[in-house]
N, C-alpha and C positions, 0 to 999 in steps of 0.2 A: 408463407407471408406473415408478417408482422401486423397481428391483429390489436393492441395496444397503444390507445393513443397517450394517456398516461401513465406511465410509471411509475415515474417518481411525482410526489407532491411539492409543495413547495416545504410544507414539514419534515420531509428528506432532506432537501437541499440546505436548510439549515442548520438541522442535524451534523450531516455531513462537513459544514463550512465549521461549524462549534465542535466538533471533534480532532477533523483532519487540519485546519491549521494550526492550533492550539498544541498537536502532539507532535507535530514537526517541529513546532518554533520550539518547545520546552524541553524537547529530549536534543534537538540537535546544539542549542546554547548553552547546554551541560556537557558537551561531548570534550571529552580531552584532546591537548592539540597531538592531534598525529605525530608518530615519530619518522623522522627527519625533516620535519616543517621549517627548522631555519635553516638546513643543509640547501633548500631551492634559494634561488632568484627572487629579489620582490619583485610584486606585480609592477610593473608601469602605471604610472599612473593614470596615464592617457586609455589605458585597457578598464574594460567594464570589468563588477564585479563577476559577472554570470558569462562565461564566454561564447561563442557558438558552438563551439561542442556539446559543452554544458549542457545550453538552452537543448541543442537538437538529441542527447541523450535525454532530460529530461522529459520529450514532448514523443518520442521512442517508449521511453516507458509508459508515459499516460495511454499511448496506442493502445499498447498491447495489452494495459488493463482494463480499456475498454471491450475491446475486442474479447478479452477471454468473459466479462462480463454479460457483455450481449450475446455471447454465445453461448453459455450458458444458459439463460432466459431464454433462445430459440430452439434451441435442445430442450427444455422443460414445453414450449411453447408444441413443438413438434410432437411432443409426448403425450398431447392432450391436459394439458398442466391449466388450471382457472390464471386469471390476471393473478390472484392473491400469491397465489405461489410460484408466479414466474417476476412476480414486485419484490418475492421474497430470497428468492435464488438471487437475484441480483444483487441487492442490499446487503445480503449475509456475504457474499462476491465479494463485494466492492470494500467493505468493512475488516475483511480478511487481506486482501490487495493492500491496504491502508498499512496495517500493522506488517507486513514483510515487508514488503516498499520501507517503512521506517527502518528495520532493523537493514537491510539490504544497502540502505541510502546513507547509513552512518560514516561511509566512507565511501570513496569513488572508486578506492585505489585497491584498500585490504579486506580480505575476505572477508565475511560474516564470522567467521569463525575466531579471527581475531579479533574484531570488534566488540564480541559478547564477552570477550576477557574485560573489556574498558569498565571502570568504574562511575556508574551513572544509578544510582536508584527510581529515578522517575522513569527508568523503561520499562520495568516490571510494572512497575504502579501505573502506568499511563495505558501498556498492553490490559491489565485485569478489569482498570474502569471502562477503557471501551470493550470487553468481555460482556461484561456485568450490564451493561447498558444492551448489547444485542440481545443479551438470555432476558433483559424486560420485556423487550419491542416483541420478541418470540412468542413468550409465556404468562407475562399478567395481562389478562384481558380488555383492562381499559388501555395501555400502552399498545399490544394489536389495533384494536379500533382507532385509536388516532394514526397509527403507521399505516394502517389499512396489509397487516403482516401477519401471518400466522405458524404457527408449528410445523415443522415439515421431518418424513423418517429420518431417523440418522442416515442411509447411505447418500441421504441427498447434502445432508453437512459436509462429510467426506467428499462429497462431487465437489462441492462449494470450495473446499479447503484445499483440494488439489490442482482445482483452476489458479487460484487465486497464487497457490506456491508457484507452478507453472511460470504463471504471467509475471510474476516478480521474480523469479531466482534466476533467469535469464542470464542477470544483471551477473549471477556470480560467475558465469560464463566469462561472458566480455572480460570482468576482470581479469580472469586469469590469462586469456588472450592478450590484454592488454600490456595486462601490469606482471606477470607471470606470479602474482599472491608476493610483493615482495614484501617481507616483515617490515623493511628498512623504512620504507616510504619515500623514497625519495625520489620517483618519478612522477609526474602531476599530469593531469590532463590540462591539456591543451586547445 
């Protein structure tokens, strides 16, 4: 049973909102236009920007980054694990989810593999600050007491880190089911 009634504070959620929009809006308004972007169709204009696929892939990922997030924290919970290091498994979870989701989300269509070819330098820079900002919240002591987060062994970063690819690289699945990785770009979801 699910012994925690907070988790996250409201210092989280802020965090999180001053992170995760910020690195979405700034790495993906840098992204180069796909190639075969003028080989499609213009949108309609009567068509929203965000389609129902879209939204419902979208709201498919946010699931399953929950899910592999909360699971994680029930699995530490299960383990006999304090609130602090099941606040903490989660956050480091969710922080990691954030940064593959970004790299994963650069494209709907092409691989990650291609996408890391794209010429963007705020990706590096955007991954290392939110880095650098988890290895605070972890290890300088006044930044713990305000996260209410502490240090945890490495095999439990590992655990953290394999959820989090898990819950996001899903995505390069789909794609290839989808899209079968074409360099071209010229098929679009719909």
């Amino acid at each position: 049973m699910w012994s925690f009634a907070d988790i996250f504070s409201p210092v989280h959620v802020i965090f999180l909102e001053l992170i995760m929009g910020p690195t979405c809006s700034i790495i993906y308004e840098n992204e180069p236009m796909e190639p075969g972007t003028m080989d499609r169709p213009p949108r309609k204009m009567s068509n929203t920007f965000l389609s129902f696929n879209q939204l419902l892939l979208s709201i498919v990922q946010g699931l399953v980054i929950t899910a592999g997030c909360l699971g994680a924290g029930y699995y530490y919970l299960q383990q006999q694990a304090d609130e602090t290091q099941v606040r903490t498994v989660i956050f480091i979870t969710l922080l990691l989810s954030n940064i593959f989701l970004t790299l994963v989300n650069r494209s709907f269509r092409l691989s990650i593999f291609s996408t890391m070819k794209y010429r963007n330098n705020l990706v590096p820079i955007i991954i290392i600050i939110t880095l650098i900002f988890l290895l605070a919240f972890l290890y300088i002591p006044y930044m713990q007491q305000l996260f209410r987060l502490r240090s945890l062994p490495v095999p439990v970063y590992v655990t953290c880190a394999i959820i989090a690819f898990a819950a996001t690289m899903w995505m390069e699945i789909w794609k290839k089911v989808r899209f079968g990785m074409h360099k071209s770009g010229s098929d679009s979801i719909k």
